[in-house]
N, C-alpha and C positions, 0 to 999 in steps of 0.2 A: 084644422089646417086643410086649405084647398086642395085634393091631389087629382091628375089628369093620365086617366091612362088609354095610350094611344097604340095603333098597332101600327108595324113597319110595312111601307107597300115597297116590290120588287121593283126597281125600273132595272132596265133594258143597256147596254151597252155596246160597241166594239172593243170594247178594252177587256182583254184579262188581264192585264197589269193592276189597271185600277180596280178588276171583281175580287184579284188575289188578294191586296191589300186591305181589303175592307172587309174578308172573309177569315185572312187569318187574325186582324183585331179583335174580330167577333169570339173567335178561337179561345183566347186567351183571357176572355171577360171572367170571372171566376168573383205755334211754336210754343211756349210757355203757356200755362194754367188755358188750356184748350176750352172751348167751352162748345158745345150741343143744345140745341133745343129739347126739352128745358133744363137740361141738369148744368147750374151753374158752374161747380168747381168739384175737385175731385174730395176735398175737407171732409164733405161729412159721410164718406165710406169709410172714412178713420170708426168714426163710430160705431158706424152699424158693423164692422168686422171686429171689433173689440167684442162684442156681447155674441156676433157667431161663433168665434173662436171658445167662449165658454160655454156654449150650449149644445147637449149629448148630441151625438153621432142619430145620422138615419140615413136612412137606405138612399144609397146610389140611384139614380138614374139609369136608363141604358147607354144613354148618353154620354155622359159622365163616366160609369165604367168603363166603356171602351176608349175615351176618349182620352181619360186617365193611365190606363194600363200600355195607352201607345207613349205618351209621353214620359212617363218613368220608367219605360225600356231605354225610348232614348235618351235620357237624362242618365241612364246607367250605364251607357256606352261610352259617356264624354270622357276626355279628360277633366281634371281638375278646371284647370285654364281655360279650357272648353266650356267645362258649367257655368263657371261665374260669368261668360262672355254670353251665354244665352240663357240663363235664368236670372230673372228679378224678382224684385220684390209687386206682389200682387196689387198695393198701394201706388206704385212709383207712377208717377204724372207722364212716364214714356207709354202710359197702355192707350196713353187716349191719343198721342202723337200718330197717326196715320197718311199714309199719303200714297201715291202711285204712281210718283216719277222715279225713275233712276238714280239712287243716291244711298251713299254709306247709311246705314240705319244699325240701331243696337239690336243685338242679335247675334247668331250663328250662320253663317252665312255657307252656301252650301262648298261653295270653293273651299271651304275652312273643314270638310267634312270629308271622312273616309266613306268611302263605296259603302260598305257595309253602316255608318252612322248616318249619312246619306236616306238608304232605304228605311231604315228608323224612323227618317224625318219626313219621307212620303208618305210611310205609313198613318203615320200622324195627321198629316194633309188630308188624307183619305177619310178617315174617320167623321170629317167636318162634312163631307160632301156627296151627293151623290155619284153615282155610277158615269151621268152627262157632266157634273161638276165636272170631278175631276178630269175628264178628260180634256175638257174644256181651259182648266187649268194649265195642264199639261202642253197645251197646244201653245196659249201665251206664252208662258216660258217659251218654249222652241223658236216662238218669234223671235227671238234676243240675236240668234244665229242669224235669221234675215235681215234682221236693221244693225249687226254690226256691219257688214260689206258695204255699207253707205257710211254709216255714223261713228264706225272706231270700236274701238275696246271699250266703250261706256257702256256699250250693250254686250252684256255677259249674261248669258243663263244661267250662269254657276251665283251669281250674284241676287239670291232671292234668300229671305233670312226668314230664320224661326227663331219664335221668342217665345220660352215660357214664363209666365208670370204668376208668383205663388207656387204652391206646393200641391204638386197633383196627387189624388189617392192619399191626402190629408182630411178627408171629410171637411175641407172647408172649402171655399170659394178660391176658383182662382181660374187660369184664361190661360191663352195660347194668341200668336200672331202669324201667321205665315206672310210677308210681302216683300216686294221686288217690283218692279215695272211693270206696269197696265194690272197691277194684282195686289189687292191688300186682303185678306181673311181675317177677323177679330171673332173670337170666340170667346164667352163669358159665361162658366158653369158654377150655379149656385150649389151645385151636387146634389140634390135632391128635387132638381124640375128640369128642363130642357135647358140646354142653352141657349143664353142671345148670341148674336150670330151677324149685328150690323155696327158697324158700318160694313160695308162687300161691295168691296169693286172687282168688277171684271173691266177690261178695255185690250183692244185690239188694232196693231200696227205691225202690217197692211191688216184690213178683215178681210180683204180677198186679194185672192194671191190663184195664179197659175204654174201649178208645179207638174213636171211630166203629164201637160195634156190636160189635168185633174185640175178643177176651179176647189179653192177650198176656202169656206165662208164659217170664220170663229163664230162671230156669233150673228147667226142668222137670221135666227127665229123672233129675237129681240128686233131687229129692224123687219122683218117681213109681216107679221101681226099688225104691229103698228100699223106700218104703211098701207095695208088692206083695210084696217077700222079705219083711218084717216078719209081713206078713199070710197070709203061705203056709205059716207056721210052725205046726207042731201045739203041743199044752198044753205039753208035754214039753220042745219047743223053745223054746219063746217064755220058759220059768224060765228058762234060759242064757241068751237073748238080751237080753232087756231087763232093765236095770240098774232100772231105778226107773219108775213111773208119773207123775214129774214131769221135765221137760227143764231141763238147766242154762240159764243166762241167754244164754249166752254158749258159742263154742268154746272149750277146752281147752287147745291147743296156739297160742292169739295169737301176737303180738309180744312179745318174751323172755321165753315159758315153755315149760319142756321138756316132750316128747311122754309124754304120760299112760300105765300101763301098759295092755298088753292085755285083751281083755275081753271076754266076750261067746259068740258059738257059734261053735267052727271052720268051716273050710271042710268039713270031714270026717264034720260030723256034719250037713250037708246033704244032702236028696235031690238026684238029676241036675238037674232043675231049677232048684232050690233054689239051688244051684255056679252054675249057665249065668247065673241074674240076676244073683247075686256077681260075677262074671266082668266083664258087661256094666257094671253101678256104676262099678266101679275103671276100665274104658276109657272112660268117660265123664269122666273127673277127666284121664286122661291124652289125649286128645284132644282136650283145649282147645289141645292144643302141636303143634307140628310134626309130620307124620308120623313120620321117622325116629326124632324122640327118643320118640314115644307106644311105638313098636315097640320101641326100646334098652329102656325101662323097661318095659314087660310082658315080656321075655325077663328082663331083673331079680329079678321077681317070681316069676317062675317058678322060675328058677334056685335062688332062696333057699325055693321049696316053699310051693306053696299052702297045704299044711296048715300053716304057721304062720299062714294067714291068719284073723282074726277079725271079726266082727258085731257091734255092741254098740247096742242104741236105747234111747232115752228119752224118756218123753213119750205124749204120744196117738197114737193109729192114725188116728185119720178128719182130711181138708183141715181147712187153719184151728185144728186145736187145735196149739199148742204141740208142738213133735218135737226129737227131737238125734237124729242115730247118727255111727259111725264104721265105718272098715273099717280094721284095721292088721297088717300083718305086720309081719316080722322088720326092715326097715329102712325100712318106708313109712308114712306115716299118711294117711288123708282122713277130714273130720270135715266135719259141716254141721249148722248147728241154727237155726233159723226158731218164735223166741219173741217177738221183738218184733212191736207195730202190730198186735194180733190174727193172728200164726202168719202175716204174709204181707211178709215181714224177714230175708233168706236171708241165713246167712254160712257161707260153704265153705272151706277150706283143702285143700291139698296139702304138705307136709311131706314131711323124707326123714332121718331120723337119720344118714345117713350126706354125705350130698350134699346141705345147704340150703348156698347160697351156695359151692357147687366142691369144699369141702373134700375129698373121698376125691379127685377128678379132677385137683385139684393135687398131691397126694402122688402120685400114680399118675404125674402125669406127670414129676415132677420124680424118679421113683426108673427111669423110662424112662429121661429125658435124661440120670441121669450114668452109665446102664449105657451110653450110647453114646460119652461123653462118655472113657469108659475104654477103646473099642476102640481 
């Protein structure tokens, strides 16, 4: 059996909210038939969790342990009515239903949660994420309180829902949801390797906003990268690179549509530089998540060769006008395009052809447990 052992790297914060919560997890470690590229249908995880469920126990994760021990605290807090309203079954066809508009979803929704079951349920959140995740996180949410003074009571911060799915600290497989508006988190723990960890939307409405004086830009670094690689491009480059001078509406790869073909300028046919902000983009998508997994996935990437990696923009060059790009290799996509509201309406995606919602990590691990299963 394959095993990866990775170390944790420190990021940096302003949050002690978010340092707390992820130091005391640490603490206590001890619409219909959806379809993704390529996993057709959810059927044959029947299977492969039929032959987990019978094959000996092994060692946790870090991942998994902490990420376990936060959800069956909070699962220990619910009420009765509580639990059945936010635990599923790890099979049910709701784990692949994802989306990041405003709307009743299954779940536990935080309005539905005491103060105390509540922080449970950040803490939980936290575990998924790094230090900039979540604050990042955090900050969405809070939008809710901006865009209701326009838009009504349909924007509620209280209105973002955790779903567990399966039985955590079962030594089997099973997953967690956190989403609500401009925010979907899918987490997918085989218990003995990292989790997958896509589909991941972040989006932002306003991304910049003027509060007391203070300009505050959610997500920043995902538009300012870009737009500096976009713009460091000679004549030559920039024909490959940009698809069109108008930006789609909308991302590409939503909620049940498959990841668009590749497109745009290699990795290869950038200068050093050129590579180095490439580089920095894609760790900016994967650093919203835990360290360990940000690290498993850029060894990922790598593995499968930069030079399948592509650049592809749409839209304007200068703030405020309308933009898309993407960056995709051989099994990853990140895409973000900010057209709505006059260009200041961010929607981001993370996607994994191979890994949205566990799929390779459940075959992987289910073709582990019966080679052991046979000694």
């Amino acid at each position: 059996m394959t095993r990866r052992v990775l170390r944790c790297v420190q990021l940096t914060t302003d949050s002690c909210v978010a340092r707390c919560f992820i130091q005391e997890a640490r603490r206590t470690e001890g619409e219909d038939s959806y379809r993704c590229t390529p996993v057709k249908s959810f059927t044959p995880w029947l299977v492969v969790l039929a032959i987990l469920m019978s094959s000996s126990a092994q060692r946790p994760s870090d991942a998994d342990a902490e990420m376990s021990a936060a959800a069956s605290r909070f699962l220990a807090a619910l009420r009765p009515e509580q639990r059945t309203q936010a635990q599923l079954g790890f099979d049910e066809p709701e784990r692949a239903r994802w989306h990041f508009v405003p709307r009743a979803r299954k779940g536990l929704p935080f309005k539905s949660m005491s103060p105390e079951q509540r922080q449970l349920a950040e803490r939980l959140v936290a575990t998924g994420l790094s230090h900039r995740g979540y604050d990042t996180a955090l900050t969405i949410i809070g939008l809710e309180t901006v865009l209701a003074e326009t838009d009504g009571p349909m924007r509620d911060p209280e209105l973002y829902y955790l779903t567990i799915f399966g039985e955590p600290a079962s030594h089997q497989p099973w997953g967690w949801r956190f989403e609500g508006h401009h925010l979907s988190l899918n987490f997918t723990s085989p218990v003995t390797a990292l989790p997958a960890v896509t589909p991941s939307f972040f989006g932002s409405n306003p991304n910049e906003r003027n509060g007391a004086g203070v300009v505050q830009r959610v997500l920043a670094p995902e538009e300012d990268l870009a737009r500096e690689l976009v713009k460091s491009l000679d004549p030559g480059q920039r024909k490959t690179a940009i698809l069109s001078g108008r930006a789609p509406p909308d991302i590409l790869a939503g909620p049940g549509r498959e990841l668009p073909d590749r497109e745009g300028i290699g990795h290869g046919q950038l200068g050093e530089l050129q590579q180095a902000l490439l580089v920095r983009l894609i760790k900016v998508y994967l650093e919203r998540h835990r360290p360990d997994v940000a690290a498993a996935e850029w060894a990922r990437i790598e593995h499968a060769g930069l030079s399948n990696v592509r650049f592809a923009w749409a839209g304007g060059l200068e703030p405020r006008q309308g933009h898309y790009y993407r960056v995709q290799g051989r099994t990853f996509l990140l895409e973000y395009d900010n057209t709505q509201n006059d260009a200041n309406h961010v929607h981001t995606v993370w996607r994994d052809a191979e890994r949205d919602f566990g799929v390779d990590l459940l075959r992987e691990h289910y073709l582990a447990s019966h080679r052991d299963a046979g000694n």
